[in-house]
DRENNURO-335278 format. One record per residue (C-alpha): residue number from 1; residue in three letters; chain; x, y, z. Coordinates in nm, 2 decimals, decimal comma, always signed. Each point is the difference from the previous one (the first is absolute). Layout:
% residues N
i/aa/ch/u/v/w
NUM/ALA/A/X/Y/Z;
...
***
This chain:
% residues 225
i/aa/ch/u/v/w
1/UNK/A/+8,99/+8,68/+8,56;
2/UNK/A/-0,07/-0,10/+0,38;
3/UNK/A/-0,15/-0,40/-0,01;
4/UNK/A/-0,33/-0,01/+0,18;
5/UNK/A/-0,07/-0,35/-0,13;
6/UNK/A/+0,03/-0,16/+0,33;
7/UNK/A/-0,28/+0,23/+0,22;
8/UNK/A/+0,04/-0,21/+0,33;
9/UNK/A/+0,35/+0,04/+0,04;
10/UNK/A/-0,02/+0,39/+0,00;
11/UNK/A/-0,12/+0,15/+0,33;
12/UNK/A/-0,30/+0,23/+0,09;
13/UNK/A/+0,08/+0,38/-0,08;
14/UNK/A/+0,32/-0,10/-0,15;
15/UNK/A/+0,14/+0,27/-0,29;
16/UNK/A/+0,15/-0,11/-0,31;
17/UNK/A/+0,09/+0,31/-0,18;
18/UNK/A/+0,07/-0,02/-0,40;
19/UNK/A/+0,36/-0,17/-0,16;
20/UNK/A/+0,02/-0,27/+0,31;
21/UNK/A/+0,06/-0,33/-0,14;
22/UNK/A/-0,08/-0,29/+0,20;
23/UNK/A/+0,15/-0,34/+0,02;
24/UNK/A/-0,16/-0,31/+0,06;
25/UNK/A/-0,14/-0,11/+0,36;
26/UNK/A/+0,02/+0,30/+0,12;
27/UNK/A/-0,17/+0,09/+0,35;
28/UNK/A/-0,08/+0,39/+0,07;
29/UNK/A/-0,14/+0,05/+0,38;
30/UNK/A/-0,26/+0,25/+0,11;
31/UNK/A/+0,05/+0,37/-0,10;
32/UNK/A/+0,35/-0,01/-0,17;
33/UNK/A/+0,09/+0,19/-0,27;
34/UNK/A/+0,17/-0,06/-0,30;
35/UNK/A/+0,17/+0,28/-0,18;
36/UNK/A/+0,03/+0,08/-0,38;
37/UNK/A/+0,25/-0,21/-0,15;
38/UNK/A/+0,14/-0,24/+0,22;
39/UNK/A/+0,06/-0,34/-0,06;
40/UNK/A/-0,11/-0,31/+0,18;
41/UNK/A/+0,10/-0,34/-0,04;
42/UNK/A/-0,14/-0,35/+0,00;
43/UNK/A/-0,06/-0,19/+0,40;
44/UNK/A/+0,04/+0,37/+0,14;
45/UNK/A/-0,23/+0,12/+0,34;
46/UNK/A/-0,05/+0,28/+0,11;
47/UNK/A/-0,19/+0,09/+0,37;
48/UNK/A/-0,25/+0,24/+0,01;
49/UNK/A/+0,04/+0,44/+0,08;
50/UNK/A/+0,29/-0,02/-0,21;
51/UNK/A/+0,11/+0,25/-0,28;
52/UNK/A/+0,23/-0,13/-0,26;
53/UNK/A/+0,18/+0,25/-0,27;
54/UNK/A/+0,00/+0,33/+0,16;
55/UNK/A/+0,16/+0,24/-0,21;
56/UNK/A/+0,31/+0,20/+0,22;
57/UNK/A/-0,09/+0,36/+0,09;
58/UNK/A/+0,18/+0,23/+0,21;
59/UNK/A/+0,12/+0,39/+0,05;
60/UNK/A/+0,29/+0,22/-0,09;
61/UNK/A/+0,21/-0,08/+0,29;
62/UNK/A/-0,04/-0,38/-0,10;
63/UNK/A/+0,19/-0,15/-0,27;
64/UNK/A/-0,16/-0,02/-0,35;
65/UNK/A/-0,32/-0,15/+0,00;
66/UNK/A/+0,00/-0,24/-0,29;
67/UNK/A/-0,37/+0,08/-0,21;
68/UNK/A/+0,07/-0,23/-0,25;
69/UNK/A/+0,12/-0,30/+0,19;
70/UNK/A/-0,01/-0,31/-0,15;
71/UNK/A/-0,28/-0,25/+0,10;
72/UNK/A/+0,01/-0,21/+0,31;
73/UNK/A/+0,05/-0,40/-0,07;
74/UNK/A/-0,06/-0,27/+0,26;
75/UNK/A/+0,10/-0,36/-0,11;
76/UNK/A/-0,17/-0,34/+0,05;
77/UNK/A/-0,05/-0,12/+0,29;
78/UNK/A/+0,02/+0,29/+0,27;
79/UNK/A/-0,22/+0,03/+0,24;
80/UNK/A/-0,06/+0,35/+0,13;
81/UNK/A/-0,17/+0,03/+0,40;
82/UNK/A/-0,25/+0,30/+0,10;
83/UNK/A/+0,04/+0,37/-0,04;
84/UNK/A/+0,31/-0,06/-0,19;
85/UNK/A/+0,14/+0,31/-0,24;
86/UNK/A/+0,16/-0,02/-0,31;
87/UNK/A/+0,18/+0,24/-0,26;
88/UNK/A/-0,01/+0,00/-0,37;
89/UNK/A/+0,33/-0,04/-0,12;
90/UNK/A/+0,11/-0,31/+0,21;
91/UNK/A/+0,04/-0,37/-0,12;
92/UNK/A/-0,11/-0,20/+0,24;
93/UNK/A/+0,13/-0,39/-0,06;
94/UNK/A/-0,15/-0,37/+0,06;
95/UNK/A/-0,11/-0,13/+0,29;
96/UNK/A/+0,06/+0,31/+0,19;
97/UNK/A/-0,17/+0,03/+0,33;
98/UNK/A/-0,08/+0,40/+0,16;
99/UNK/A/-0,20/-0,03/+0,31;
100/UNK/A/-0,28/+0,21/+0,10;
101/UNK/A/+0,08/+0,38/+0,06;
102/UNK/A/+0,30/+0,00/-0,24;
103/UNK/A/+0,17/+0,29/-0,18;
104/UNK/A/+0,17/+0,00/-0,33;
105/UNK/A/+0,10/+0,33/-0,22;
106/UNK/A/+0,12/+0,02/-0,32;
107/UNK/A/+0,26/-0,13/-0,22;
108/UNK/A/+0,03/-0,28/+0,25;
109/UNK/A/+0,09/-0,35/-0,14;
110/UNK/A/-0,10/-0,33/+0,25;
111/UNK/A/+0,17/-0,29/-0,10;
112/UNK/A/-0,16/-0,35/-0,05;
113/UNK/A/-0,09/-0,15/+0,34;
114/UNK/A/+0,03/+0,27/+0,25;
115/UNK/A/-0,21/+0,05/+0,30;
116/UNK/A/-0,05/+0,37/+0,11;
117/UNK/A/-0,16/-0,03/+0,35;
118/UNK/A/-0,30/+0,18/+0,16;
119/UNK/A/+0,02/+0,36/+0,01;
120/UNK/A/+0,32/+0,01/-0,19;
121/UNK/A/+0,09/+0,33/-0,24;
122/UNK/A/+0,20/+0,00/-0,28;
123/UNK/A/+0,07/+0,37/-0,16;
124/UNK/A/+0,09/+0,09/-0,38;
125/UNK/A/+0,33/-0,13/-0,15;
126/UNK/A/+0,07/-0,28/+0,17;
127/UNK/A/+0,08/-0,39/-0,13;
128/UNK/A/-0,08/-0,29/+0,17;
129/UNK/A/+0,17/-0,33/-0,05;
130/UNK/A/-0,17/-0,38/-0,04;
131/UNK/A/-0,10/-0,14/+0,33;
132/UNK/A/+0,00/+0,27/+0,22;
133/UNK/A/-0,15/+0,05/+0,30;
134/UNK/A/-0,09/+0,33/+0,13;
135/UNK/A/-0,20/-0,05/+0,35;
136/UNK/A/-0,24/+0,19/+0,18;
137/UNK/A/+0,01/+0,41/-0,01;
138/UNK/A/+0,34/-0,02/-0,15;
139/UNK/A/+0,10/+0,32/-0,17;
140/UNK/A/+0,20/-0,02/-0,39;
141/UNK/A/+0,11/+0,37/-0,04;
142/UNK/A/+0,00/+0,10/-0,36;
143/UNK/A/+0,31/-0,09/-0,23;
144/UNK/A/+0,03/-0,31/+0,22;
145/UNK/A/+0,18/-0,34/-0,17;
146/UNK/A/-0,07/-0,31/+0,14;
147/UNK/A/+0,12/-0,29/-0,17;
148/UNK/A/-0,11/-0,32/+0,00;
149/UNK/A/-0,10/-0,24/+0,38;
150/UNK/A/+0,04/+0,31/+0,22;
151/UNK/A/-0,18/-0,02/+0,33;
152/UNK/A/-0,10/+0,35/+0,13;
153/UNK/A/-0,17/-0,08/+0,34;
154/UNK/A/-0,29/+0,20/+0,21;
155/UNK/A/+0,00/+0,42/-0,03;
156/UNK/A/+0,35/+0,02/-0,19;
157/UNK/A/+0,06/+0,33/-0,06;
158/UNK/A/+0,20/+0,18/-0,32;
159/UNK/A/+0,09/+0,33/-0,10;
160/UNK/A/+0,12/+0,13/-0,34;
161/UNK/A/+0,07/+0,38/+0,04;
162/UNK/A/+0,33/+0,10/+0,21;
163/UNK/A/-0,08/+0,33/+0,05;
164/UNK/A/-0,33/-0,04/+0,10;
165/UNK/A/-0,14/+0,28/-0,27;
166/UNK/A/+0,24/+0,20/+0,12;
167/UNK/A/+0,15/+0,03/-0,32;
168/UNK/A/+0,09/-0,18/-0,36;
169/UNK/A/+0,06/-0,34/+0,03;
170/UNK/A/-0,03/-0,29/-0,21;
171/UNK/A/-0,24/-0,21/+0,15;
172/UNK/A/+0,16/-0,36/+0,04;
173/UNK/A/-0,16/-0,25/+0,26;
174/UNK/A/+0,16/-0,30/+0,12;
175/UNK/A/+0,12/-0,33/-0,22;
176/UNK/A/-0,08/-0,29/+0,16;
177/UNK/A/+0,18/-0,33/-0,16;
178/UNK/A/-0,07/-0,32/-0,03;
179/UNK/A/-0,13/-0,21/+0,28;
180/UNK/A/+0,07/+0,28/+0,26;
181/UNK/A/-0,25/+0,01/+0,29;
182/UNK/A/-0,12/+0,31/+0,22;
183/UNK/A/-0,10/-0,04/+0,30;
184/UNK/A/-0,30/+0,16/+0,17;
185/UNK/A/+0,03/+0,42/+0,04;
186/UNK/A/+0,28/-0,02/-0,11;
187/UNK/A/+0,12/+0,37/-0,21;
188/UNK/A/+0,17/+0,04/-0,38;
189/UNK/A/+0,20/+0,37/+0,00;
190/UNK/A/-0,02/+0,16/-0,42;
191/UNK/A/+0,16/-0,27/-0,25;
192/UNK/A/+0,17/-0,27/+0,27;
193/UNK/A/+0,08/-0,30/-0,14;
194/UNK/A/-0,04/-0,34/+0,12;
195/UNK/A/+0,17/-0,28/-0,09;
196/UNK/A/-0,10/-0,35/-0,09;
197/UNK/A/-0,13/-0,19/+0,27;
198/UNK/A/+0,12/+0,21/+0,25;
199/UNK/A/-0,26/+0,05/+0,31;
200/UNK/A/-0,11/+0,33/+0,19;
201/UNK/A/-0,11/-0,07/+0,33;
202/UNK/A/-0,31/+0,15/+0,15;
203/UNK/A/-0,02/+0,39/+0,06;
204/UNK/A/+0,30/+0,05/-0,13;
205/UNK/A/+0,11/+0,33/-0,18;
206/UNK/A/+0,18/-0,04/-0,30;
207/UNK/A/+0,23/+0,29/-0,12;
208/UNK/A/+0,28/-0,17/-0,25;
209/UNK/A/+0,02/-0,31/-0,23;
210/UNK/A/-0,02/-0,32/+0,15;
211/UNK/A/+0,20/-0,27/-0,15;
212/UNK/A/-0,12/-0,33/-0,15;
213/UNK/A/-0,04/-0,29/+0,25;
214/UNK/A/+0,02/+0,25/+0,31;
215/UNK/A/-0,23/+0,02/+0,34;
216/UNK/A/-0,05/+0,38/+0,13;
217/UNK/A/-0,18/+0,13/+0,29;
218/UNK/A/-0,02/+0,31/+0,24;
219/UNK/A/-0,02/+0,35/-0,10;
220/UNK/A/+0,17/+0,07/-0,19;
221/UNK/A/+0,06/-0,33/-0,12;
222/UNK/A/+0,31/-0,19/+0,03;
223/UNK/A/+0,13/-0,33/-0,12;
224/UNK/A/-0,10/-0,26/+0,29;
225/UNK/A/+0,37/-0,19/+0,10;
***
Protein backbone atom coordinates (compact mmCIF):
# COMPACT_ATOMS: atom_id res chain seq x y z
CA UNK A 1 0.00 0.00 0.00
CA UNK A 2 1.46 3.53 -1.03
CA UNK A 3 2.27 5.56 2.61
CA UNK A 4 0.60 8.89 2.55
CA UNK A 5 1.26 9.42 6.22
CA UNK A 6 3.68 12.17 5.69
CA UNK A 7 1.27 14.77 3.35
CA UNK A 8 4.00 17.68 3.19
CA UNK A 9 6.63 15.73 1.81
CA UNK A 10 4.52 14.64 -1.30
CA UNK A 11 4.19 17.36 -4.05
CA UNK A 12 1.12 19.12 -5.62
CA UNK A 13 -0.49 16.89 -8.47
CA UNK A 14 1.80 14.22 -7.61
CA UNK A 15 0.35 10.36 -8.57
CA UNK A 16 0.77 7.47 -6.43
CA UNK A 17 -0.85 4.71 -8.17
CA UNK A 18 -1.88 1.41 -6.06
CA UNK A 19 1.07 -1.42 -4.73
CA UNK A 20 3.82 1.55 -4.20
CA UNK A 21 5.39 1.16 -0.94
CA UNK A 22 7.09 4.00 0.52
CA UNK A 23 9.92 4.26 2.75
CA UNK A 24 10.57 6.66 5.37
CA UNK A 25 11.54 10.42 4.67
CA UNK A 26 10.73 10.32 1.55
CA UNK A 27 10.35 13.63 -0.61
CA UNK A 28 8.09 13.49 -3.92
CA UNK A 29 8.25 16.99 -6.07
CA UNK A 30 5.55 18.55 -8.00
CA UNK A 31 3.61 16.42 -10.64
CA UNK A 32 5.70 13.08 -10.49
CA UNK A 33 4.29 9.93 -10.78
CA UNK A 34 4.65 6.94 -9.17
CA UNK A 35 3.77 3.75 -10.83
CA UNK A 36 2.12 0.46 -9.54
CA UNK A 37 4.47 -1.50 -7.68
CA UNK A 38 7.63 0.01 -7.25
CA UNK A 39 9.44 0.24 -4.34
CA UNK A 40 10.92 3.23 -2.56
CA UNK A 41 13.32 3.35 0.21
CA UNK A 42 14.00 5.23 3.37
CA UNK A 43 16.10 9.09 2.92
CA UNK A 44 15.10 8.84 -0.91
CA UNK A 45 14.22 12.33 -3.10
CA UNK A 46 12.79 12.62 -5.88
CA UNK A 47 12.42 16.19 -8.08
CA UNK A 48 9.32 17.06 -9.44
CA UNK A 49 7.76 16.00 -13.54
CA UNK A 50 9.20 12.85 -13.01
CA UNK A 51 7.68 9.36 -13.74
CA UNK A 52 9.02 6.47 -11.90
CA UNK A 53 8.02 2.62 -12.96
CA UNK A 54 6.97 2.78 -16.46
CA UNK A 55 6.14 -0.53 -17.68
CA UNK A 56 8.37 -1.30 -21.24
CA UNK A 57 6.27 -1.20 -24.34
CA UNK A 58 7.39 -1.41 -27.84
CA UNK A 59 6.56 -2.97 -31.58
CA UNK A 60 7.22 -6.02 -33.53
CA UNK A 61 10.46 -4.91 -34.98
CA UNK A 62 11.60 -4.27 -31.26
CA UNK A 63 12.67 -6.94 -29.09
CA UNK A 64 10.22 -8.49 -26.71
CA UNK A 65 8.54 -6.15 -24.68
CA UNK A 66 8.50 -7.59 -21.18
CA UNK A 67 4.48 -7.10 -19.82
CA UNK A 68 5.12 -8.64 -16.78
CA UNK A 69 8.29 -7.09 -15.64
CA UNK A 70 9.18 -7.14 -12.33
CA UNK A 71 8.76 -4.02 -10.16
CA UNK A 72 11.15 -1.16 -10.18
CA UNK A 73 13.27 -0.75 -6.65
CA UNK A 74 15.19 2.32 -5.68
CA UNK A 75 17.26 2.01 -2.43
CA UNK A 76 17.96 4.48 0.44
CA UNK A 77 19.35 7.33 0.01
CA UNK A 78 19.13 8.26 -3.78
CA UNK A 79 18.32 11.25 -4.81
CA UNK A 80 16.59 11.53 -8.15
CA UNK A 81 16.80 15.43 -10.15
CA UNK A 82 13.84 16.77 -12.47
CA UNK A 83 12.03 15.10 -15.35
CA UNK A 84 13.98 11.96 -14.56
CA UNK A 85 12.48 8.44 -16.16
CA UNK A 86 12.54 5.24 -14.71
CA UNK A 87 11.61 1.49 -15.79
CA UNK A 88 10.01 -1.14 -13.77
CA UNK A 89 12.29 -3.90 -13.64
CA UNK A 90 15.52 -2.05 -12.56
CA UNK A 91 17.23 -2.02 -8.98
CA UNK A 92 18.29 0.98 -8.35
CA UNK A 93 21.07 0.97 -5.19
CA UNK A 94 22.06 3.41 -2.16
CA UNK A 95 22.99 6.59 -2.37
CA UNK A 96 22.69 6.67 -6.06
CA UNK A 97 22.60 10.12 -7.63
CA UNK A 98 20.66 10.56 -11.53
CA UNK A 99 20.54 14.06 -12.46
CA UNK A 100 17.72 15.91 -13.92
CA UNK A 101 16.65 14.69 -17.58
CA UNK A 102 18.01 11.17 -17.05
CA UNK A 103 17.15 7.90 -18.83
CA UNK A 104 17.07 4.39 -17.50
CA UNK A 105 15.23 1.17 -19.24
CA UNK A 106 14.79 -1.94 -18.05
CA UNK A 107 16.49 -4.72 -16.46
CA UNK A 108 19.18 -2.23 -15.55
CA UNK A 109 20.96 -2.73 -12.20
CA UNK A 110 22.94 0.75 -10.68
CA UNK A 111 25.29 -0.16 -8.20
CA UNK A 112 25.58 1.52 -4.63
CA UNK A 113 27.05 5.04 -5.05
CA UNK A 114 26.96 5.91 -8.66
CA UNK A 115 26.38 9.19 -10.18
CA UNK A 116 24.57 9.22 -13.57
CA UNK A 117 24.92 12.84 -14.83
CA UNK A 118 22.40 15.24 -16.42
CA UNK A 119 20.75 14.11 -19.36
CA UNK A 120 22.39 10.81 -19.26
CA UNK A 121 20.39 7.44 -20.90
CA UNK A 122 20.80 4.24 -19.86
CA UNK A 123 18.83 1.41 -22.20
CA UNK A 124 17.48 -2.17 -21.12
CA UNK A 125 20.04 -4.90 -20.08
CA UNK A 126 22.67 -3.19 -18.87
CA UNK A 127 24.71 -3.43 -15.31
CA UNK A 128 26.24 -0.79 -13.62
CA UNK A 129 29.04 -1.18 -11.08
CA UNK A 130 29.52 0.67 -7.36
CA UNK A 131 30.73 4.17 -7.78
CA UNK A 132 30.30 4.98 -11.15
CA UNK A 133 30.09 7.91 -12.77
CA UNK A 134 28.32 8.46 -15.90
CA UNK A 135 28.50 12.36 -16.82
CA UNK A 136 26.44 14.55 -18.81
CA UNK A 137 24.47 13.19 -22.06
CA UNK A 138 26.49 10.08 -21.89
CA UNK A 139 24.95 7.20 -23.88
CA UNK A 140 24.95 3.25 -22.14
CA UNK A 141 23.75 1.11 -25.18
CA UNK A 142 21.84 -1.80 -24.04
CA UNK A 143 23.67 -5.13 -22.90
CA UNK A 144 26.39 -2.71 -21.62
CA UNK A 145 28.70 -4.07 -18.42
CA UNK A 146 30.33 -1.59 -16.41
CA UNK A 147 31.97 -2.74 -13.50
CA UNK A 148 32.83 -1.04 -10.65
CA UNK A 149 34.77 3.07 -10.53
CA UNK A 150 34.43 3.46 -14.28
CA UNK A 151 34.51 7.07 -15.45
CA UNK A 152 32.52 7.63 -18.65
CA UNK A 153 33.03 11.39 -19.50
CA UNK A 154 30.64 14.05 -21.41
CA UNK A 155 28.46 12.55 -24.73
CA UNK A 156 30.22 9.01 -24.68
CA UNK A 157 28.74 7.21 -27.23
CA UNK A 158 28.09 3.09 -27.49
CA UNK A 159 26.72 0.74 -29.78
CA UNK A 160 25.55 -2.82 -29.41
CA UNK A 161 24.34 -4.10 -32.81
CA UNK A 162 27.24 -4.82 -35.52
CA UNK A 163 25.19 -5.01 -38.36
CA UNK A 164 23.29 -2.16 -37.70
CA UNK A 165 19.66 -4.19 -38.10
CA UNK A 166 21.03 -5.40 -40.97
CA UNK A 167 20.70 -8.71 -39.92
CA UNK A 168 20.78 -11.36 -36.74
CA UNK A 169 23.10 -10.49 -34.38
CA UNK A 170 23.43 -10.94 -30.75
CA UNK A 171 23.31 -7.79 -29.35
CA UNK A 172 26.47 -7.29 -27.04
CA UNK A 173 27.62 -3.71 -25.98
CA UNK A 174 30.81 -2.80 -24.61
CA UNK A 175 32.53 -4.17 -21.06
CA UNK A 176 33.98 -1.65 -19.32
CA UNK A 177 36.35 -2.91 -16.27
CA UNK A 178 37.31 -1.73 -13.36
CA UNK A 179 38.53 1.80 -12.85
CA UNK A 180 38.66 2.41 -16.65
CA UNK A 181 37.93 6.04 -17.60
CA UNK A 182 36.36 7.39 -21.06
CA UNK A 183 37.05 10.36 -22.09
CA UNK A 184 34.63 12.99 -23.50
CA UNK A 185 32.92 11.83 -27.16
CA UNK A 186 34.75 9.35 -27.12
CA UNK A 187 32.92 5.93 -29.32
CA UNK A 188 32.41 1.96 -28.06
CA UNK A 189 32.11 -0.31 -31.55
CA UNK A 190 29.44 -3.83 -30.49
CA UNK A 191 31.01 -5.80 -27.40
CA UNK A 192 34.74 -3.97 -27.09
CA UNK A 193 36.26 -4.59 -24.08
CA UNK A 194 38.24 -2.42 -21.92
CA UNK A 195 40.53 -3.27 -19.61
CA UNK A 196 41.11 -2.30 -16.02
CA UNK A 197 42.25 1.10 -15.58
CA UNK A 198 43.06 1.58 -18.95
CA UNK A 199 42.16 5.25 -20.31
CA UNK A 200 40.43 6.30 -23.75
CA UNK A 201 41.29 9.67 -24.65
CA UNK A 202 38.83 12.18 -25.90
CA UNK A 203 36.90 11.51 -29.33
CA UNK A 204 38.35 8.62 -29.80
CA UNK A 205 36.89 5.61 -31.77
CA UNK A 206 37.27 2.48 -30.29
CA UNK A 207 36.97 -0.66 -32.59
CA UNK A 208 39.01 -3.69 -30.55
CA UNK A 209 39.70 -4.60 -26.88
CA UNK A 210 41.76 -2.35 -25.07
CA UNK A 211 44.13 -3.85 -22.57
CA UNK A 212 44.16 -3.27 -18.78
CA UNK A 213 46.35 -0.29 -17.65
CA UNK A 214 46.51 1.20 -21.45
CA UNK A 215 46.11 4.97 -22.79
CA UNK A 216 44.39 5.11 -26.46
CA UNK A 217 43.44 7.93 -28.62
CA UNK A 218 42.75 8.91 -32.34
CA UNK A 219 40.44 7.12 -34.59
CA UNK A 220 40.56 4.58 -34.60
CA UNK A 221 42.25 4.27 -31.41
CA UNK A 222 45.69 3.22 -30.83
CA UNK A 223 47.77 2.61 -27.83
CA UNK A 224 49.49 6.10 -26.99
CA UNK A 225 53.73 5.25 -26.96
Amino acid sequence: MSDHSKKEQTGQNAVIEKDVVIGKNVVIGHNTVILKGTFIGDNVKIGANCVIGIHPEGNKTMRESFQNTSPLIIKNGTKIGQLVSIYAGTLVGENVFIGDLASIREHVLVGDETVIGRSAVVERDCSIGKNCTIQTQAYVTGDTILENNVFLGPNVSMSNDKYMGGRAYTLRGPYIKQGAKIGNNASLLPAVQIGENAVVGAGAVVTKDVESGLVVTGVPAKVKT
